[in-house]
N, C-alpha and C positions, 0 to 999 in steps of 0.2 A: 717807252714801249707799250705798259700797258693803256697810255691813256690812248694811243694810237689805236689799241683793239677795242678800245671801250666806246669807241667812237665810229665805229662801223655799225654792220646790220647784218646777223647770221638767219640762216637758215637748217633746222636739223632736219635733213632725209630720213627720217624713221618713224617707226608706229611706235617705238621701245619707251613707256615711258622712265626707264630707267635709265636710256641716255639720256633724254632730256634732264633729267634731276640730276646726272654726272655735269651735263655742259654747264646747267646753271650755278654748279660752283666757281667756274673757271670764267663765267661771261654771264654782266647782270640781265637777268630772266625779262625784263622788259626792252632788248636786244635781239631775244631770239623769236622765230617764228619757225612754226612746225609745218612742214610742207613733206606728208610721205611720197616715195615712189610709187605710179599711177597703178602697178602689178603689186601684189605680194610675190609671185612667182619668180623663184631666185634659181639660177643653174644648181644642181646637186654635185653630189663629190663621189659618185658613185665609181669604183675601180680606181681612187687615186689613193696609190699608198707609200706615197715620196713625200717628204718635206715639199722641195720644189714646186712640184704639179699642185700639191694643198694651196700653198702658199700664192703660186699664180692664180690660181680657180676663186681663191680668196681677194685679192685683188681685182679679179674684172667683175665678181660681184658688187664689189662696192664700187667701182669705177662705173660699172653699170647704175646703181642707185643714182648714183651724181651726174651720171648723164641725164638722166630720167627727166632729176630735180632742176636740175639748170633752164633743162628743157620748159617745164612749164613756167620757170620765172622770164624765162624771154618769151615767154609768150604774154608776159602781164605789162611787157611795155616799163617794166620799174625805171624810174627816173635815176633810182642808184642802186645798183643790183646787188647784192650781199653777198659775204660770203656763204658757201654750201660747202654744209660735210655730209657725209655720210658714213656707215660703217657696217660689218659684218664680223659675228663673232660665232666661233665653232670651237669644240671638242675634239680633241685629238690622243684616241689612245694608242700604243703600241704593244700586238702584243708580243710573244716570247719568239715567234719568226721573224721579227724586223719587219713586219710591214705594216704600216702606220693605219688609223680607221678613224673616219669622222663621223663622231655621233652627231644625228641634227635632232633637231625638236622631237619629243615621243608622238606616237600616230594617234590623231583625234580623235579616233574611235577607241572602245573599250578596251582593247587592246594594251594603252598606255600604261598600265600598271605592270602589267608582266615586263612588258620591256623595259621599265624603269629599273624593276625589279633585278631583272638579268642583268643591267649595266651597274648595276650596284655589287652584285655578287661576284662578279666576271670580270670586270671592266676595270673595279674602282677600288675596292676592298683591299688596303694594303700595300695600293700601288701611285706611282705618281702618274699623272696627264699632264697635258697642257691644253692651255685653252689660249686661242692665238684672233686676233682682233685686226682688221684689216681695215684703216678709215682712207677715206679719200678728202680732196678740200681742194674746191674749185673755186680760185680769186676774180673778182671783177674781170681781171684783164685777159681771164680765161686761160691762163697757167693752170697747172695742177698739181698738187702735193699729194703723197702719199704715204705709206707705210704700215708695216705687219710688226705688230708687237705679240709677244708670246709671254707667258705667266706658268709656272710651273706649281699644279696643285698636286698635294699628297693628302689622300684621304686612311683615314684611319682602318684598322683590320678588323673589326668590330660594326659593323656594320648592320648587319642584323638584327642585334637589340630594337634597335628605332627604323628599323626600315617600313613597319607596316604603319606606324603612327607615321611616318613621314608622308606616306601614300596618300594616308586618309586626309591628311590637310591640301592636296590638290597642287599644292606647288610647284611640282613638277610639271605640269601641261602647259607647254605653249615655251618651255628655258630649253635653250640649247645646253645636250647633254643631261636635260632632265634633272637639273638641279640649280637654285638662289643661292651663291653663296654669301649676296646679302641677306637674305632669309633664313628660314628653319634649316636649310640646307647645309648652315656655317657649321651645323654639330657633327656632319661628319668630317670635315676637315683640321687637319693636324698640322701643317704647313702651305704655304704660300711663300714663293720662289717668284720675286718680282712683281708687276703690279698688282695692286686689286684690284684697280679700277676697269682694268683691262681683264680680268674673270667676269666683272659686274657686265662688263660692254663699251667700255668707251676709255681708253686710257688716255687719263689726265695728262700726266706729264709730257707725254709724247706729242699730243695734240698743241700743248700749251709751245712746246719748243717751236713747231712748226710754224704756229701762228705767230709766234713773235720772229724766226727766222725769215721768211717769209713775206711778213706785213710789209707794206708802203704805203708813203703819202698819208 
């Protein structure tokens, strides 16, 4: 199996260089090429407050990405087209009325600190989320694989202490949900409920299943 993947040619749809540093565990770095989607501009999750509706809108964004990427590799004429992933990862809290909320990235204007701020105090303090990963993986033969993983974080009730030092190191601008929890972000978390890789952006094991369920020839 694995020598069958190790012998291919991927392509990761993303700007993230933290899926990249995820894939290059699972697939040697001189296999993969980085080829992002031609938009940054992704659908929002704006009024969906159901598992379901998240979880589809999760899905055709990344299906979207992989159409994107596919796209300009048949336009490159490749003599052996590779495989293409793609992914999308979001925040998902719920709060005490059952209707779920997708935090995206905090707003690139000045702005970002209050709102980090509030999703810290409001959001996260004490309570668990999930953070749910949506990749897609387009094969040569132009099959399509897919899947929604989800991770269950619980952050600590103390929160406060370090919130303003957390601010001032910037890390939060540009993470869905406003926090790394491979970075400085890990201190406020208490538990992790399933993957990591998949809080980070790209879960491993799922991916790896598929690629090897999947693979031919």
């Amino acid at each position: 199996m694995m020598a069958s993947l190790n012998d291919r040619r991927y392509v990761l749809g993303s700007r993230s260089p933290r899926r990249l540093e995820l894939l290059q565990q699972i697939v040697p770095p001189e296999l993969i090429e980085v080829r992002p989607p031609r938009s940054p501009t992704e659908d929002d999750f704006v009024g969906l407050t159901k598992w379901a509706a998240i979880e589809t809108r999760l899905l055709e964004i990344a299906r979207a990405k992989c159409a994107d990427v596919s796209d300009q590799i048949r336009a490159t004429k490749a003599d052996r087209p590779p495989i293409v992933i793609t992914a999308d990862t979001v925040v998902v809290v719920g709060p005490s009325d059952g209707r779920l909320h997708v935090l995206g990235q905090p707003p690139e204007d000045d702005t970002w600190r209050e709102v980090v701020r509030q999703w810290f105090e409001h959001e996260y303090a004490g309570r668990t989320h999930l953070v749910a990963t949506a990749f897609c993986v387009a094969w040569p033969d132009d099959r399509i694989s897919e899947r929604v993983v989800r991770s269950a974080v619980t952050v600590d009730d103390h929160v406060k202490r370090w919130l303003d030092w957390y601010l001032a190191t910037g890390e939060p601008r540009g993470k869905a949900g406003g926090y790394a929890v491979q970075g400085a972000g890990s201190i406020f978390v208490s538990r992790i409920e399933g993957s990591l890789s998949n809080v980070i952006g790209l879960p491993l094991r799922e991916l790896l299943e598929v690629l090897a369920d999947c693979a031919v020839g």
